[in-house]
Every structure is written in structure tokens, then in C-alpha cells.
Rosetta silent file (secondary structure, phi, psi, omega in degrees, C-alpha in Angstrom):
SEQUENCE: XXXXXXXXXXXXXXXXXXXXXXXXXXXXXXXXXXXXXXXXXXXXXXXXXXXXXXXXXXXXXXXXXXXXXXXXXXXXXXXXXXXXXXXXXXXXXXX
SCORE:     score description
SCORE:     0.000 S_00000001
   1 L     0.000  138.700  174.538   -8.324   -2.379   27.734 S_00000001
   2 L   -83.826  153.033 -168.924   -8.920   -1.782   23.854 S_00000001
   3 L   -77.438  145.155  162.413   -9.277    1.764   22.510 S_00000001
   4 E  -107.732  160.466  149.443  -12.695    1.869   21.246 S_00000001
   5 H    -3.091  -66.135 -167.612  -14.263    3.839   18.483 S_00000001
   6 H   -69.972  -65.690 -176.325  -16.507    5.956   20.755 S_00000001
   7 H   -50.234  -15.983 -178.448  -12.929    6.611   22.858 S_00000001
   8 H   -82.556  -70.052 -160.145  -10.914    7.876   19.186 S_00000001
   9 H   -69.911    2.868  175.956  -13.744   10.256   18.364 S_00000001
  10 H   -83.658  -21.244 -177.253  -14.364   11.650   21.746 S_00000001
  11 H   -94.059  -18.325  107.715  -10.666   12.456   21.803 S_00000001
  12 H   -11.662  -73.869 -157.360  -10.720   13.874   18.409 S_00000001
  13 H   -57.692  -41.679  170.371  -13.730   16.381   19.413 S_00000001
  14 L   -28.102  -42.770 -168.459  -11.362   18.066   21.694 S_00000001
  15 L   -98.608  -73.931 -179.528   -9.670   19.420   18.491 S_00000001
  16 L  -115.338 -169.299 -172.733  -12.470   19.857   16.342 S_00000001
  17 L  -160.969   86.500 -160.899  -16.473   19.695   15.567 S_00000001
  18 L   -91.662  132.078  152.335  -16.370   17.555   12.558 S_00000001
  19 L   -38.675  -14.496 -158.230  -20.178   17.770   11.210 S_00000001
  20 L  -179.109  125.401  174.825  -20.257   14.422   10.667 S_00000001
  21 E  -129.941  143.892  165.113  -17.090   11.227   11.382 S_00000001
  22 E   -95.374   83.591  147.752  -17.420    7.793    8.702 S_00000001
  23 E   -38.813  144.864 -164.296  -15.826    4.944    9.817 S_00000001
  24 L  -115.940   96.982  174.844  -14.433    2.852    6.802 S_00000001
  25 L   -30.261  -61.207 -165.341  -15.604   -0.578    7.033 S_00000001
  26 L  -102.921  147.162 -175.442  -12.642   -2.533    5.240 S_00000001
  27 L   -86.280  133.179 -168.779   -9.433   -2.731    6.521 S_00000001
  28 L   -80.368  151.271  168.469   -6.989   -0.321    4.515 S_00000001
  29 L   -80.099  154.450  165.800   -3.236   -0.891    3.123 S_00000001
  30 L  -101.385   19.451 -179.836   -1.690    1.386    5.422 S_00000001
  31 L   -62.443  -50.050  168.779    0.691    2.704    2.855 S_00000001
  32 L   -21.790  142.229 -177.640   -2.197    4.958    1.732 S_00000001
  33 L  -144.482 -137.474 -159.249   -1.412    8.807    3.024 S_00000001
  34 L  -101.411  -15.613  149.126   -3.576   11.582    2.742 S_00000001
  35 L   -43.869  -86.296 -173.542   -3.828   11.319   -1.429 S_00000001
  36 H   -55.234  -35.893  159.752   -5.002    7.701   -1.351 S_00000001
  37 H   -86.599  -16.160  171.360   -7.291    8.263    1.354 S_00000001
  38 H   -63.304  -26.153  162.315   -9.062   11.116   -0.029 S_00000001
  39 H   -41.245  -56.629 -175.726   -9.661    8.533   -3.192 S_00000001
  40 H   -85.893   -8.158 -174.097  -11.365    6.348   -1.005 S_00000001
  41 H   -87.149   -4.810  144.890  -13.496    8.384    0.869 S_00000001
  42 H   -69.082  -31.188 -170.099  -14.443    9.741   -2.627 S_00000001
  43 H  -106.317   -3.749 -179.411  -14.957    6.614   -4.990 S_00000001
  44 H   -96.709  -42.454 -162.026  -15.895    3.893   -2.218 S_00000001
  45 L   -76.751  -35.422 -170.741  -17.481    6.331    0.501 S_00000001
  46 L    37.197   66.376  149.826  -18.996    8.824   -2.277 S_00000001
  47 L  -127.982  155.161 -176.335  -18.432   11.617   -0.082 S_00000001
  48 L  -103.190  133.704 -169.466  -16.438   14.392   -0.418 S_00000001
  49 H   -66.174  -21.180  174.223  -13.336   14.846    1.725 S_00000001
  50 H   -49.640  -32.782 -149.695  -13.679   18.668    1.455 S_00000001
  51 H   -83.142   26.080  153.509  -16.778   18.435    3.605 S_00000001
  52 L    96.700    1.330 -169.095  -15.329   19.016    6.904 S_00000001
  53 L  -120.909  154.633 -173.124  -16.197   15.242    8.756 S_00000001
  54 E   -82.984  113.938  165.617  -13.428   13.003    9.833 S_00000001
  55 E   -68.390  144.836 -169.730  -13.050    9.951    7.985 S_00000001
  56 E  -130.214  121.687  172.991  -11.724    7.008   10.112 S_00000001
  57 E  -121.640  153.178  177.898   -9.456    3.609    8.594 S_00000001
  58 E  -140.277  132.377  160.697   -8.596    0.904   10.679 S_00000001
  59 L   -91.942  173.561 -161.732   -6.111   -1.497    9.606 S_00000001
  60 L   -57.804  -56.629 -156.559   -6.700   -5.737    9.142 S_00000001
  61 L   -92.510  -10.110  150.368   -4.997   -6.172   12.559 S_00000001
  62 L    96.202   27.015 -156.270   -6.969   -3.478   14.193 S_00000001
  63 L  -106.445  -38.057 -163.691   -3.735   -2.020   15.891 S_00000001
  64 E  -105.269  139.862  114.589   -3.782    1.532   13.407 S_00000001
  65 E  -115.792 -178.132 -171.894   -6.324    3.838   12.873 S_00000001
  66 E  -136.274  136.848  132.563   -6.003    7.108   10.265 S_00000001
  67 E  -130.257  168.266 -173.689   -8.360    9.569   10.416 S_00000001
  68 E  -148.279  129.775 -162.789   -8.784   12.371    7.899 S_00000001
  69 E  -147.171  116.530  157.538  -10.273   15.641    8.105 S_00000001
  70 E   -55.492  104.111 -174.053  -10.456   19.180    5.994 S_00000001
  71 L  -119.729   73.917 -172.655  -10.249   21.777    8.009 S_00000001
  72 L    52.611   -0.984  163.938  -10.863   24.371    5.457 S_00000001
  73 L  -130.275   -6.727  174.961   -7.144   25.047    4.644 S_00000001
  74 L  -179.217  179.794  169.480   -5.537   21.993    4.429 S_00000001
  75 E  -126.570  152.267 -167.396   -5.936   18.218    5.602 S_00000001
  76 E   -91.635  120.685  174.820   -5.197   16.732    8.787 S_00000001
  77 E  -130.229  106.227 -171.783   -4.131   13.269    9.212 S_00000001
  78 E   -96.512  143.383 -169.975   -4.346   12.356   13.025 S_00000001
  79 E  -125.506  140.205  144.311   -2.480    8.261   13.444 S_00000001
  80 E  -129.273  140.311  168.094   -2.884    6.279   16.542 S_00000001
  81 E   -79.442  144.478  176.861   -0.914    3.049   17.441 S_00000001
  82 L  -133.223  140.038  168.819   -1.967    0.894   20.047 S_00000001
  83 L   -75.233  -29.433 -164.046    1.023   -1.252   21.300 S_00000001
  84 L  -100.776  -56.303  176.663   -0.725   -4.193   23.522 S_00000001
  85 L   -84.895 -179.317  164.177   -4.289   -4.037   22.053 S_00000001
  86 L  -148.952  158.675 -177.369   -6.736   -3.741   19.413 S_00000001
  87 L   -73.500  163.154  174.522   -9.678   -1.533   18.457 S_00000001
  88 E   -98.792  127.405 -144.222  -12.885   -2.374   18.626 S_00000001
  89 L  -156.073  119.476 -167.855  -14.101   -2.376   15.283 S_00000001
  90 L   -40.403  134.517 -171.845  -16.855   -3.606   12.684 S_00000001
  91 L   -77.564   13.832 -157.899  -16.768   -7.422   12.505 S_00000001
  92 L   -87.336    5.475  149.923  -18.024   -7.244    8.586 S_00000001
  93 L   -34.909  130.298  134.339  -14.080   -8.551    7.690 S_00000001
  94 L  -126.890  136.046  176.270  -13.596  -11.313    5.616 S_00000001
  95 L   -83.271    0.000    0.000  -10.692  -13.131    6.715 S_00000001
């Protein structure tokens, strides 16, 4: 079965009680680390990563996600792999 959305952030909430989580539409390079995504969730997302909600990337094959979260002292970058599957994940991709 593919990890869904709903199944990352419910498993996330365990750890924290982000005010708010953003999913990231477009599929990310996954080179990107916790620099490059705070860029995009400022100049694409035009939010600020400071503000305590978990940003979410999915990469093009839907295999990765990143999320990224301030939790007032530093930022967190939780990665999950899925070996077999893929997430379920907005179709708004252009291939």
C-alpha cells in the first residue's frame, strides 16, 4: 500500500503540533537540504520558514518526501524513503 499524505502528517504530529503543514506542489531536486528549502518555502511558498508549520517536498518519482520545520531553535529535516511504493500526491505535474 502507498504512504499517503494524511499517513506522513499523522506520523509527524506524534513529534510535534505544527500550526499549520504546506505541501509543495512541484516535484523538488532532491539535492536541496535545509538552506535550499527554506528558499523555497520563502520565494515560491511566500511563507516564512520561521513560522513553526512543516513544509512537505515530494520528489518527481514520488518515492522521497522532506519535510521542514522550525522548532524555535533550530530546523528539523524529517526524510522518508519508500522502497516498493509511491506517495500519493498532487497530480498538477507536468511530465
Amino acid at each position: 500500500m502507498a504512504g499517503s499524505i494524511s499517513e506522513v502528517t499523522r506520523r509527524m504530529k506524534m513529534f510535534v503540533e505544527p500550526p499549520a503543514i504546506y505541501l509543495y506542489k512541484q516535484p523538488f531536486n532532491f539535492r536541496k537540504s535545509i538552506n535550499g528549502l527554506s528558499a523555497i518555502v520563502e520565494a515560491e511558498m511566500d511563507r516564512s520558514p520561521f513560522s513553526g508549520a512543516v513544509f512537505v517536498f515530494c520528489n518527481r518519482q514520488r518515492d522521497k518526501v522532506r519535510a521542514l520545520y522550525w522548532n524555535k531553535t533550530a530546523f528539523c529535516l524529517w526524510y522518508k524513503r519508500l522502497e516498493k511504493n509511491k506517495f500519493k500526491w498532487l497530480r498538477l505535474w507536468h511530465r
